[in-house]
Residue frames as a rotation matrix with the C-alpha (Angstrom) as fourth column:
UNK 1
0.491 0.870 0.047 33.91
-0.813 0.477 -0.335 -6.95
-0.314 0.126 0.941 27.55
UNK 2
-0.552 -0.712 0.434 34.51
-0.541 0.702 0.464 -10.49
-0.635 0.022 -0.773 27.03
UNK 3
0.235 0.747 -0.622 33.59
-0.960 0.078 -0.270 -12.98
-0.153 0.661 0.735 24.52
UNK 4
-0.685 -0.338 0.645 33.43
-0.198 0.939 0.282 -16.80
-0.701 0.066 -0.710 24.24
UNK 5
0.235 0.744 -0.626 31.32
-0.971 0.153 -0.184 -18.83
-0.041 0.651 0.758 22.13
UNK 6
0.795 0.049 0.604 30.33
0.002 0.997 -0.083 -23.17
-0.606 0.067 0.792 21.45
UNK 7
-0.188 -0.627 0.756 32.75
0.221 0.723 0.654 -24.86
-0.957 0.290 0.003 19.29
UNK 8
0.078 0.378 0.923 31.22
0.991 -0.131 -0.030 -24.14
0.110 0.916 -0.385 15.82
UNK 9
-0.964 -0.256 0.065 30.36
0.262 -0.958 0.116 -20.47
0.033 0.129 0.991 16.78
UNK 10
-0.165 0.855 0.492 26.40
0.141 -0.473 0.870 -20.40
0.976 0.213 -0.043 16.31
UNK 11
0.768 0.572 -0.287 26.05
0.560 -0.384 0.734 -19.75
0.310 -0.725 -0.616 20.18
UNK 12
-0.347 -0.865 0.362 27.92
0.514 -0.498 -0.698 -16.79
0.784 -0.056 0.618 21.87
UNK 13
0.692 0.381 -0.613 28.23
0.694 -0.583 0.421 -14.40
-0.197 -0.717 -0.668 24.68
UNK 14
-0.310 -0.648 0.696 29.57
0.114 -0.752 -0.649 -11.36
0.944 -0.122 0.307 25.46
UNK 15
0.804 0.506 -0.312 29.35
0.398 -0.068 0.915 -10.42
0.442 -0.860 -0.256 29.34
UNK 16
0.237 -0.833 0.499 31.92
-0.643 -0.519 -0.562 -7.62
0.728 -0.188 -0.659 31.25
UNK 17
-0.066 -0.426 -0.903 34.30
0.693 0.631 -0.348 -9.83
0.718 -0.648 0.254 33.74
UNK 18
-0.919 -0.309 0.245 34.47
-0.057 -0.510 -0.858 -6.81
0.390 -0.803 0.451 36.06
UNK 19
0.139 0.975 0.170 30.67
-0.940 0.076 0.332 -8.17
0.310 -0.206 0.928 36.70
UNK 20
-0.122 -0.449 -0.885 32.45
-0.153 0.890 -0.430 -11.71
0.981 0.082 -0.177 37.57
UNK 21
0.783 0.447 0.433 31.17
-0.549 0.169 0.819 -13.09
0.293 -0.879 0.377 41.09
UNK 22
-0.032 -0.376 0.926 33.73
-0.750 0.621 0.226 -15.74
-0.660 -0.688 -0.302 41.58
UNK 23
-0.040 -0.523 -0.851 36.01
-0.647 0.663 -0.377 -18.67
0.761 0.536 -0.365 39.52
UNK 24
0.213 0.177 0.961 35.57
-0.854 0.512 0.095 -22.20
-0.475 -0.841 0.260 40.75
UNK 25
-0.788 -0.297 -0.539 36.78
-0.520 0.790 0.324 -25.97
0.330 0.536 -0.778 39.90
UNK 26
0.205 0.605 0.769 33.85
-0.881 0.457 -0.125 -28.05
-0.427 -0.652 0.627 40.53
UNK 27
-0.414 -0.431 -0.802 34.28
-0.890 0.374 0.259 -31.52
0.189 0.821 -0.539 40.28
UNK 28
-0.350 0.479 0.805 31.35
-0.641 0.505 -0.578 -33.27
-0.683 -0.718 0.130 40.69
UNK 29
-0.634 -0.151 0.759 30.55
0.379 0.794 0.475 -36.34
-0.674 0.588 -0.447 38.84
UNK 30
0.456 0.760 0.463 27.76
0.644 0.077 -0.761 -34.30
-0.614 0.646 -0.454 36.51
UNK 31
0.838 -0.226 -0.497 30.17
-0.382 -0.893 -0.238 -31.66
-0.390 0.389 -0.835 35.72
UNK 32
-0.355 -0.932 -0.075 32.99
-0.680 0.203 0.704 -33.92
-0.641 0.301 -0.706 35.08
UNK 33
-0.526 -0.269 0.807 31.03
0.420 0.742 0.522 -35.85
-0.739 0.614 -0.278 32.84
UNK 34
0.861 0.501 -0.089 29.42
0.347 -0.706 -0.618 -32.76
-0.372 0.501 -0.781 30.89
UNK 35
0.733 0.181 -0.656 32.35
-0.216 -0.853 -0.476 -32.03
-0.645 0.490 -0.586 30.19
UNK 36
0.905 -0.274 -0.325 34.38
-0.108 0.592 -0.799 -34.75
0.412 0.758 0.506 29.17
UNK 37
0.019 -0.999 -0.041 37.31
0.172 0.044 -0.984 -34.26
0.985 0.011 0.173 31.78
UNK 38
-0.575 -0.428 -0.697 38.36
0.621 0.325 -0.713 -34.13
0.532 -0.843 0.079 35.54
UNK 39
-0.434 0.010 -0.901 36.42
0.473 -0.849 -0.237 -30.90
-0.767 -0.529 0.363 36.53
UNK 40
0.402 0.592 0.698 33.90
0.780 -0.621 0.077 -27.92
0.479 0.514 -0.712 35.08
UNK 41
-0.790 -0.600 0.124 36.32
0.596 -0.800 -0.070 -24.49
0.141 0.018 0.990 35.32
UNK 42
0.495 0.810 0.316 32.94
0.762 -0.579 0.290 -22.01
0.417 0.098 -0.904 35.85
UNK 43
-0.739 -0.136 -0.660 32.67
0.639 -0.450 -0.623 -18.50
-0.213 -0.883 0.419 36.48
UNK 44
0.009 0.922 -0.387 29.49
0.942 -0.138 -0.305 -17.17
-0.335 -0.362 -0.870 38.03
UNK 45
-0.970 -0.123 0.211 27.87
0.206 -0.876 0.437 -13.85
0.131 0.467 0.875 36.55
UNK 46
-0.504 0.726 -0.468 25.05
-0.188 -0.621 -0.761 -11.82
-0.843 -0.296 0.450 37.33
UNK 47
-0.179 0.394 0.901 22.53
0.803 0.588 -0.098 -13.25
-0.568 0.706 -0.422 34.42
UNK 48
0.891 0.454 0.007 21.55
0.380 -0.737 -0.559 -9.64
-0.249 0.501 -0.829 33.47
UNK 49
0.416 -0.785 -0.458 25.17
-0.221 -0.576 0.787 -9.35
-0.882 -0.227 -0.413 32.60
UNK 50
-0.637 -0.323 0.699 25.69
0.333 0.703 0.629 -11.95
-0.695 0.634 -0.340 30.10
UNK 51
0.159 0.698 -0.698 24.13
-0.742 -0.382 -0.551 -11.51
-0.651 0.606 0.457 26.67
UNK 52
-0.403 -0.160 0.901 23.71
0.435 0.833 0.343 -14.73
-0.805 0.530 -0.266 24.33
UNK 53
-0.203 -0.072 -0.977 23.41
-0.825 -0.524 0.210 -14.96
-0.527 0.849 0.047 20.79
UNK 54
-0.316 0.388 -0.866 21.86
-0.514 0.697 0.500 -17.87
0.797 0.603 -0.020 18.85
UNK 55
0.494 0.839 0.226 20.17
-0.718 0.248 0.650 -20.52
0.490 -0.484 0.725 20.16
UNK 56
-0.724 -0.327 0.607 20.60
-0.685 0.448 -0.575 -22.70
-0.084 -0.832 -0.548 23.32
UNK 57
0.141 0.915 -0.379 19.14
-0.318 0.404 0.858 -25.56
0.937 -0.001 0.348 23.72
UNK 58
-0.391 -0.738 0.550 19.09
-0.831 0.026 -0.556 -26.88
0.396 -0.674 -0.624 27.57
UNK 59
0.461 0.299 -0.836 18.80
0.125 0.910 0.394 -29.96
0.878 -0.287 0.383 29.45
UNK 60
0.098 -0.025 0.995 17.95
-0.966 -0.241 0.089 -29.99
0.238 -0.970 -0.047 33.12
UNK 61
-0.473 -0.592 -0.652 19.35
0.041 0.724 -0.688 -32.46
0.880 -0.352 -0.318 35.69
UNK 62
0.915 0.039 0.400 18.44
-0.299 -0.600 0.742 -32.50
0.270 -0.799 -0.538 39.31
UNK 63
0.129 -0.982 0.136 21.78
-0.377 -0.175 -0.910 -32.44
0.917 0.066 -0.393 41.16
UNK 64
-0.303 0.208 -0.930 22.83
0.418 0.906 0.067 -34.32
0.856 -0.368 -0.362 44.29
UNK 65
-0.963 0.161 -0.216 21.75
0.192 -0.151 -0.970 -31.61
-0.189 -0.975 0.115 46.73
UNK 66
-0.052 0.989 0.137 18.19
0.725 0.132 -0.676 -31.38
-0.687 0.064 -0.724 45.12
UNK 67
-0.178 0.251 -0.951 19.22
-0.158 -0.962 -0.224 -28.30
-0.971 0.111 0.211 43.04
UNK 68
0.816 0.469 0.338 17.68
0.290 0.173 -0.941 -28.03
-0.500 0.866 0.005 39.29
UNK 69
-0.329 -0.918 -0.223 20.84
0.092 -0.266 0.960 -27.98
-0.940 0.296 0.172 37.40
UNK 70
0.792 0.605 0.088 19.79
0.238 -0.172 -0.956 -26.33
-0.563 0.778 -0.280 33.88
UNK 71
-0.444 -0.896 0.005 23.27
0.376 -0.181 0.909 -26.86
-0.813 0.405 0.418 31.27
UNK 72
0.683 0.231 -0.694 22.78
-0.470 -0.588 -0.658 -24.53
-0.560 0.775 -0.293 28.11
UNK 73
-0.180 -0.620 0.764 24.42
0.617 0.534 0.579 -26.27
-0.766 0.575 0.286 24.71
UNK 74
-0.448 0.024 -0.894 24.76
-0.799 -0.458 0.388 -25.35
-0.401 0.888 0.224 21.67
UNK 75
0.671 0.584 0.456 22.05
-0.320 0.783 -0.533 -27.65
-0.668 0.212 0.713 19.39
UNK 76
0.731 -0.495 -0.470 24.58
-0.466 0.140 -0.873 -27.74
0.498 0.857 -0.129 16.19
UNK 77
0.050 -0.881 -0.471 28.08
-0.497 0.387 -0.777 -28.92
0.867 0.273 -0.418 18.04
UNK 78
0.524 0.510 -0.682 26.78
0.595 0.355 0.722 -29.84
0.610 -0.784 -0.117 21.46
UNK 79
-0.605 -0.660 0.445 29.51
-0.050 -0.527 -0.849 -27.43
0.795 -0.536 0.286 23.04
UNK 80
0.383 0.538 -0.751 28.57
0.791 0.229 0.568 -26.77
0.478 -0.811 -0.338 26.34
UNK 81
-0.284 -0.534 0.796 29.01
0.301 -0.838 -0.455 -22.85
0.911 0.110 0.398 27.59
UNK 82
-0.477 0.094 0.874 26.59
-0.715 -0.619 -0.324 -21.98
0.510 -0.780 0.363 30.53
UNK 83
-0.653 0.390 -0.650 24.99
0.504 0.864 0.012 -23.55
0.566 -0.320 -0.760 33.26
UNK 84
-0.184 0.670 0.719 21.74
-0.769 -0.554 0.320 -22.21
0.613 -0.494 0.617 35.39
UNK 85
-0.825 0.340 -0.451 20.72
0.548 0.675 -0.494 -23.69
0.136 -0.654 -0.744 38.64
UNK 86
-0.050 0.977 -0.210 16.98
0.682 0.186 0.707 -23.09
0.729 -0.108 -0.675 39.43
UNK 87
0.622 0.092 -0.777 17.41
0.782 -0.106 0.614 -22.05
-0.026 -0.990 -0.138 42.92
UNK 88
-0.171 -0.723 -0.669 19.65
0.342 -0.681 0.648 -19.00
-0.924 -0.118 0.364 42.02
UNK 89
0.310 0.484 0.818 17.96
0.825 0.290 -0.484 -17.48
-0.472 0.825 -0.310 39.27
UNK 90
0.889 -0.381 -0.255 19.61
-0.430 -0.887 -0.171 -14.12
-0.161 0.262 -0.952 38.61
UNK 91
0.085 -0.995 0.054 23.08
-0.577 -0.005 0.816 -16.38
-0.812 -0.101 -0.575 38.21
UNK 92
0.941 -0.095 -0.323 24.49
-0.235 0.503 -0.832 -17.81
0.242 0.859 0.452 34.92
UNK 93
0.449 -0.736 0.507 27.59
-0.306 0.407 0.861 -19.90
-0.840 -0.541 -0.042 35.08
UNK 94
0.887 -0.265 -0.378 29.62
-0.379 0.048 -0.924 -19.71
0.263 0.963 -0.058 32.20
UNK 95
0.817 -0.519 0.252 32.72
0.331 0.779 0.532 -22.23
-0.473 -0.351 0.808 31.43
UNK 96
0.768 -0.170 -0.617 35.92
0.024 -0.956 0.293 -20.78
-0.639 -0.240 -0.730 31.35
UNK 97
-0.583 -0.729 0.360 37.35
0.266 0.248 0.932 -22.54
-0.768 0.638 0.049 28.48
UNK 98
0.442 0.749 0.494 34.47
0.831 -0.135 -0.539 -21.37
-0.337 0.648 -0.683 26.50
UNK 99
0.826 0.255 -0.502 35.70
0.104 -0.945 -0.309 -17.56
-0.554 0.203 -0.808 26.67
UNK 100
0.944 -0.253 0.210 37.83
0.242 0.102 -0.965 -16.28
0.223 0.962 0.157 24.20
UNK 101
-0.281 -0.871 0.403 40.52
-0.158 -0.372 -0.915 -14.45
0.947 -0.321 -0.033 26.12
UNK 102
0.753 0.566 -0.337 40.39
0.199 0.293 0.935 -16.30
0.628 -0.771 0.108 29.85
UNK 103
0.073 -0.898 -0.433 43.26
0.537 0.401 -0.742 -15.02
0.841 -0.178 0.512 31.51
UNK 104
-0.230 0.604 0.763 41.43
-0.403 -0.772 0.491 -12.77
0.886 -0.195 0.421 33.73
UNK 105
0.538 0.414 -0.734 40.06
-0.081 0.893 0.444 -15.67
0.839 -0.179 0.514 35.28
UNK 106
-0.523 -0.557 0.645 40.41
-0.766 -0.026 -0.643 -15.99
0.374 -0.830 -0.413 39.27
UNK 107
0.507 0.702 -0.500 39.77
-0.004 0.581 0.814 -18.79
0.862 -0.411 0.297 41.32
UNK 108
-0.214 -0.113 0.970 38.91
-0.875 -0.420 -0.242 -19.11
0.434 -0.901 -0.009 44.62
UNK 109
-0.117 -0.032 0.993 38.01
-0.680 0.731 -0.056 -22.60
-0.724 -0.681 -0.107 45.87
UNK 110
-0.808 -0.158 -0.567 37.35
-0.476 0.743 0.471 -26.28
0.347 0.651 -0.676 44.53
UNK 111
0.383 0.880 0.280 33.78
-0.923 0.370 0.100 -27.94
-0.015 -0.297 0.955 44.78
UNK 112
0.968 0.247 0.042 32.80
-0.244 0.967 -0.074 -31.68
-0.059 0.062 0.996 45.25
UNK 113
-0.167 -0.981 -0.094 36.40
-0.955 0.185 -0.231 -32.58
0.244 0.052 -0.968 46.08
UNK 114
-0.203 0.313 0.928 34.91
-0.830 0.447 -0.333 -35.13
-0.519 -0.838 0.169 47.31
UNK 115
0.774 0.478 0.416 34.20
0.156 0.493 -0.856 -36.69
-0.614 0.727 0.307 44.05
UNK 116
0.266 -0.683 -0.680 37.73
-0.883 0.110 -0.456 -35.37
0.386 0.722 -0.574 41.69
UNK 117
0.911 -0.360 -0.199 39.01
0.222 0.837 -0.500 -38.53
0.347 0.411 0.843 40.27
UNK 118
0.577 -0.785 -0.223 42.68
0.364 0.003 0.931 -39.31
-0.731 -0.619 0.287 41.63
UNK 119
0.135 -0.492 0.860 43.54
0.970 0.242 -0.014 -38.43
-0.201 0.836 0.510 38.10
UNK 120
0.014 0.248 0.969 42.47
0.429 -0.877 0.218 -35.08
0.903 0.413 -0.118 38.35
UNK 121
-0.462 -0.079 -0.883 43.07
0.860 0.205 -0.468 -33.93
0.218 -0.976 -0.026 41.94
UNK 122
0.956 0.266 -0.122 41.57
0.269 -0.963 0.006 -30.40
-0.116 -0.038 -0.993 43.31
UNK 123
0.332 -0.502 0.799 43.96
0.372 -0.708 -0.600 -27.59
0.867 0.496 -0.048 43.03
UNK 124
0.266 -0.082 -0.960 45.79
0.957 0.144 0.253 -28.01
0.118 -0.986 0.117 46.43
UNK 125
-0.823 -0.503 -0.264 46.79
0.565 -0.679 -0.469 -24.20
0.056 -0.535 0.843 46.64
UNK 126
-0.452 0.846 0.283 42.61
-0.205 -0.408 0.890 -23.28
0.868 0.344 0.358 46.71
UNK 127
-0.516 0.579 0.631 40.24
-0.714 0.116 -0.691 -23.64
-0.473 -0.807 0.354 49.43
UNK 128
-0.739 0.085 -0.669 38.89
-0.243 0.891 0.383 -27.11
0.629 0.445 -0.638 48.82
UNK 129
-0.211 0.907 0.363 34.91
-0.970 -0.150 -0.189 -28.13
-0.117 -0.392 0.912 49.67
UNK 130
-0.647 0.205 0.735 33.67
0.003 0.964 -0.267 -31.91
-0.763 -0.171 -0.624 49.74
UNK 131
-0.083 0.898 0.431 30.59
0.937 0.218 -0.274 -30.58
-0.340 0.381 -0.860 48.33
UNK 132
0.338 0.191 0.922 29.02
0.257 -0.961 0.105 -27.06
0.905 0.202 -0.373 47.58
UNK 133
-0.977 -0.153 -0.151 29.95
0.189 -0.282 -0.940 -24.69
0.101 -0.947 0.305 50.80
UNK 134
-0.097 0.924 -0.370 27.41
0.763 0.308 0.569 -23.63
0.639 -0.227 -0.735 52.98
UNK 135
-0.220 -0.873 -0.436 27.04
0.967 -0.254 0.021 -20.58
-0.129 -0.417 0.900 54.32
């Protein structure tokens, strides 16, 4: 089992990685500016896997392919840990600087390359997407 939690600490998970779907860079312009840097590190889990603790507060987006992007904070430090999309409702995206011990962590492609800042390039030894894949 793994465990991450917000900056302060009042929101947490715990959720087994051998339930991990898949490590991604996305770097589209809502995720790079949620989180304050080049790119949003996520990896996807099976919501009935994850288990939160305190309270979330969330704030929904639509996204540029139409999809309801729903980011989960923490109300006390604003951390930012998980992210729900609408359209995929059994998945929770959790951010992989959030967890305590991420070295586990695989990735497998780069989103919205199409959008990383020259400062931040994708991760040229990944499969690299413009956008979301399709598929």
């Amino acid at each position: 089992m793994i465990t991450g939690s917000c900056l302060c600490g009042q929101l947490s998970y715990t959720c087994d990685e051998s339930a991990a779907q898949g490590g991604y860079h996305c770097h589209c312009t809502d995720c790079r500016k949620a989180t304050g840097s080049g790119k949003a590190s996520i990896v996807n889990f099976p919501k009935s896997a994850v288990a939160l603790s305190g309270e979330v507060k969330i704030h929904e987006v639509v996204g540029t392919n139409g999809s309801h992007i729903q980011r989960g904070f923490c109300p006390n430090c604003g951390g930012q840990l998980l992210t729900y999309v609408a359209e995929m409702p059994d998945i929770v995206f959790i951010k992989a600087g959030t967890m305590d011990q991420s070295d586990w962590v695989q990735f497998s492609a780069n989103l919205w390359c199409s959008t990383a800042p020259a400062w931040s390039p994708a991760d040229d030894r990944l499969p690299s997407f413009d956008q979301n894949p399709t598929g």
